[in-house]
C-alpha positions in Angstrom: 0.7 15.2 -16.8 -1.7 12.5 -15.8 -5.9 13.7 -15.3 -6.0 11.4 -12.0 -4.3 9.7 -9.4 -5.5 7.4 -6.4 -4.4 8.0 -2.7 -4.4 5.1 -0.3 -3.5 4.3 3.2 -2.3 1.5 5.2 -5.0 1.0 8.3 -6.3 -1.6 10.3 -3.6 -1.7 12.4 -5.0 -1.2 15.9 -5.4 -4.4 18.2 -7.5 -5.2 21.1 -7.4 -2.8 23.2 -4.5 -0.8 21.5 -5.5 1.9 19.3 -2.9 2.7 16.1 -3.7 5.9 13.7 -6.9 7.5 13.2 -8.7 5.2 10.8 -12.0 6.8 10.5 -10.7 10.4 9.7 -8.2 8.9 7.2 -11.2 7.1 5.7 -12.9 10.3 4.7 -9.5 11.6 2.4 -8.4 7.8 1.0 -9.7 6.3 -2.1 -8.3 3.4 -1.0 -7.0 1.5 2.1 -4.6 -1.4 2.6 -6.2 -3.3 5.7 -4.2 -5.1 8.0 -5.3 -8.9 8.5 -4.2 -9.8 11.5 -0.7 -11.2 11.6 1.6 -8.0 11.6 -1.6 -5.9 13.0 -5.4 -5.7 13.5 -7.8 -8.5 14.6 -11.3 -9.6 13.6 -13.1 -6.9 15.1 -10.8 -4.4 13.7 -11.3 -5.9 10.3 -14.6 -5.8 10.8 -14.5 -2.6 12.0 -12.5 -0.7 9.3 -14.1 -2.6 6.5 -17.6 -1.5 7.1 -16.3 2.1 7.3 -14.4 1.9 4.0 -17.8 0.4 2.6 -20.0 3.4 4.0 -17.6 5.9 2.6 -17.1 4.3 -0.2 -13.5 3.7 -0.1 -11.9 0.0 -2.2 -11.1 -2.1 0.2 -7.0 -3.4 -0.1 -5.8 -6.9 2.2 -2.6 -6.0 3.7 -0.8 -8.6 4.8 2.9 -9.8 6.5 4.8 -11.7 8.3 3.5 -13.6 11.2 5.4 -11.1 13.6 2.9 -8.5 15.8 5.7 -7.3 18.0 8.0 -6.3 15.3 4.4 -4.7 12.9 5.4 -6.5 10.4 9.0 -5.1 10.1 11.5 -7.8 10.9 12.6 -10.2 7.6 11.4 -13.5 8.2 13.0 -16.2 5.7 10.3 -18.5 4.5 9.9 -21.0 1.3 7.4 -19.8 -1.3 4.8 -22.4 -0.3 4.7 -21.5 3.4 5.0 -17.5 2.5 2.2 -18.8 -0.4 0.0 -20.1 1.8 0.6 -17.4 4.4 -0.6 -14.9 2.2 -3.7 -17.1 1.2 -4.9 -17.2 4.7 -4.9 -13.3 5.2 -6.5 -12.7 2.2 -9.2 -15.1 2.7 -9.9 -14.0 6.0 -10.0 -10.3 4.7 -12.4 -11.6 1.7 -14.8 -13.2 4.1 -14.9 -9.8 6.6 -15.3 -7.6 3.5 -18.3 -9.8 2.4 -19.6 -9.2 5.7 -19.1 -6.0 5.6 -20.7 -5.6 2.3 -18.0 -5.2 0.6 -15.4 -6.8 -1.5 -11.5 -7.1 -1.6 -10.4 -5.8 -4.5 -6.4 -5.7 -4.5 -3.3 -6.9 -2.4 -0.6 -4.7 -1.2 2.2 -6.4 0.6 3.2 -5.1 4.2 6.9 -4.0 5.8 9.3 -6.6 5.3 7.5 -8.7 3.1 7.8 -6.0 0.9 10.9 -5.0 1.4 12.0 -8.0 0.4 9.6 -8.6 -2.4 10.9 -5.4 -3.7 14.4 -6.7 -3.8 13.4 -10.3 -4.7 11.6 -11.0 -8.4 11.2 -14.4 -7.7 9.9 -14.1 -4.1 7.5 -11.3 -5.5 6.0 -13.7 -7.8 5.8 -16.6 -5.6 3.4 -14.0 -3.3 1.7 -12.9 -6.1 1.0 -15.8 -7.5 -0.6 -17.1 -4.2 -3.2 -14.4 -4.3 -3.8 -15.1 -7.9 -4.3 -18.1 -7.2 -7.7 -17.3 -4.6 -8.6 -14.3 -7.3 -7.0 -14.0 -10.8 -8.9 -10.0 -10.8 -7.3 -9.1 -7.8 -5.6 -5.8 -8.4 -1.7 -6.1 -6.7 -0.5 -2.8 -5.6 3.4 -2.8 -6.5 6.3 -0.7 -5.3 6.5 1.1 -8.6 10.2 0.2 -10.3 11.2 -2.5 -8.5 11.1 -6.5 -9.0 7.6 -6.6 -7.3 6.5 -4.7 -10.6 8.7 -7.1 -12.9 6.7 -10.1 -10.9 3.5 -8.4 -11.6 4.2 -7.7 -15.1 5.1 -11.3 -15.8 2.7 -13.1 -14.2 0.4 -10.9 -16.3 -1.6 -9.3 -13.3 -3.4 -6.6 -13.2 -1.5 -3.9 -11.3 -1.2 -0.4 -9.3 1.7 1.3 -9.2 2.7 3.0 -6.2 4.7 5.6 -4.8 5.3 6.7 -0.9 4.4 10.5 0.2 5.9 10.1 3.5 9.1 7.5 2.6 12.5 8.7 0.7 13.4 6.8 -1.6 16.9 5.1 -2.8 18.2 5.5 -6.1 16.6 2.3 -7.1 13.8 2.6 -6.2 13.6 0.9 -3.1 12.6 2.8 0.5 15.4 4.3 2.4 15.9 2.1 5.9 13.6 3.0 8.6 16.5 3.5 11.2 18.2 6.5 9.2 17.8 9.7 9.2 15.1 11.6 7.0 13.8 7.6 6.1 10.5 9.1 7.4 8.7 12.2 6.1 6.8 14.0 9.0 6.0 17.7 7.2 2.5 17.7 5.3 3.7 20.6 3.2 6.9 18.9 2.0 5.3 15.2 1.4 2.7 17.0 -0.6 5.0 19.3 -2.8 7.1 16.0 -3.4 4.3 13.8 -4.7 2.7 16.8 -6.7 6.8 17.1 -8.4 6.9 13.5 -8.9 3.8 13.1 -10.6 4.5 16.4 -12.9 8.2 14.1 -13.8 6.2 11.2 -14.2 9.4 9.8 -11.8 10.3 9.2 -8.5 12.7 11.5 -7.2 15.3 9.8 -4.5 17.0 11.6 -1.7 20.3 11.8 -4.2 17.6 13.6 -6.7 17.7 11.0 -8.9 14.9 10.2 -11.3 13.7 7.2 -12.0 11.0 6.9 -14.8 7.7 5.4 -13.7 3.7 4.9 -13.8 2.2 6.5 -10.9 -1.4 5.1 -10.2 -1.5 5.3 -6.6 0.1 7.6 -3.6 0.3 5.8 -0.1 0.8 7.0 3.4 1.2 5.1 6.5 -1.8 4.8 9.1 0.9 4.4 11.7 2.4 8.0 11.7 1.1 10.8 13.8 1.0 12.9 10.9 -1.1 10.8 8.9 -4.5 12.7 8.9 -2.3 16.2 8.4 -0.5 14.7 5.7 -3.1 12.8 3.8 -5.2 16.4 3.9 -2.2 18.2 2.5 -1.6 15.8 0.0 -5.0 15.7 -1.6 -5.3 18.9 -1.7 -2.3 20.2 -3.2 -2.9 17.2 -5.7 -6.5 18.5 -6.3 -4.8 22.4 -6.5 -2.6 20.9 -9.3 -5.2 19.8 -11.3 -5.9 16.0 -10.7 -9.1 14.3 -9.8 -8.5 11.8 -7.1 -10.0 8.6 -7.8 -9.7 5.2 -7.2 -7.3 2.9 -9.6 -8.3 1.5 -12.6 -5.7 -1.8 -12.3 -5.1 -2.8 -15.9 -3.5 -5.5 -16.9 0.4 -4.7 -16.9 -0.2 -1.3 -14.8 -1.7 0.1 -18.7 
């Protein structure tokens, strides 16, 4: 079994005056956080916010962004061309660049939000039209991949260095996509059980669907959503039956190819 394993969340995601998850709680579990930038979620001061916490607790700073859609968070498939989705992703990363500077900080990977990466998941081609764009701001940037699926394929060709994730609180088809949102047991609300299932998967070095299928795969990073109420309980659960089993939690390395 593998000596370490990074744990991440997606945060950010508040907006005006509309607060979403408990970022600064989460911030003290996380090595890393995926940081809304402003189209699906968050705003400036957010950003700006949630930056200079990740900074002060010394957390890697992740842009998260999505589709241009803040009523639907990100969750509604938008069909775009790869220059417009391109240049979409260009402008939230820039923007979540320049507020990490300011923070004191620095962006150092890209993980792809809700719908986006649904369908980036599904889609080699749109994958590497994304990835590509963020490349082409920052050829180190680390992209965080849905581990098994054609956002990896996209990473692997386009010779980026890479993250593989997996989901504590999503089940998972048999390949290796997220179950839909809208059925049952999509969403995993227990701390215990998201904990015990991440600690199995890692031991398999697989992800384990719903069916109990396996599916072979690097594991570099474990993710849980902001959004959920459980978020804080799970993420507390989850590093500490990880730490119980025997791994160091750590920030991701990002090699080249996910090596």
């Amino acid at each position: 079994m593998q000596s370490s394993v990074d744990l991440n969340a997606d945060m950010g995601e508040s907006f005006g005056a509309w607060g979403m998850g408990d970022d600064a709680a989460l911030l003290d579990v996380v090595t890393s956080a995926n940081i809304a930038c402003g189209f699906h979620a968050g705003d400036p001061d957010v950003m700006a916010r949630t930056m200079a916490r990740a900074v002060a607790c010394d957390v890697g700073i992740g842009a998260h962004p999505g589709f241009s859609d803040l009523q639907g968070f990100g969750r509604r498939r938008i069909d775009l061309g790869h220059e417009t989705l391109g240049n979409l992703l260009r402008y939230q990363l820039g923007a979540a660049q320049a507020v990490a500077r300011s923070a004191g900080g620095a962006v150092r990977h890209l993980k792809l939000h809700g719908a986006l990466a649904n369908m980036t998941s599904e889609d080699a081609d749109l994958a590497r039209a994304a990835y590509s764009a963020a490349l082409s701001i920052d050829p180190q940037i680390i992209v965080m991949v849905l581990a098994g699926t054609a956002q990896e394929a996209a990473a692997r060709d386009l010779g980026a260095h890479m993250a593989c994730e997996i989901f504590a609180d999503r089940a998972y088809n048999d390949d290796a996509t997220l179950v839909d949102r809208r059925l049952p047991g999509a969403v995993i609300h227990d701390a215990g059980e998201a904990a015990k299932r991440v600690l199995a998967m890692i031991r398999a070095g697989a992800i384990i669907a719903e069916s109990g299928a396996r599916i072979p795969t690097r594991i570099d990073t474990i993710c849980l959503h902001g959004d959920t109420p459980e978020a804080v309980a799970i993420a507390r659960a989850l590093r500490a039956e990880l730490e119980t089993g025997g791994l160091r939690v750590a920030r991701f390395d990002g090699a080249p190819g996910g090596m």
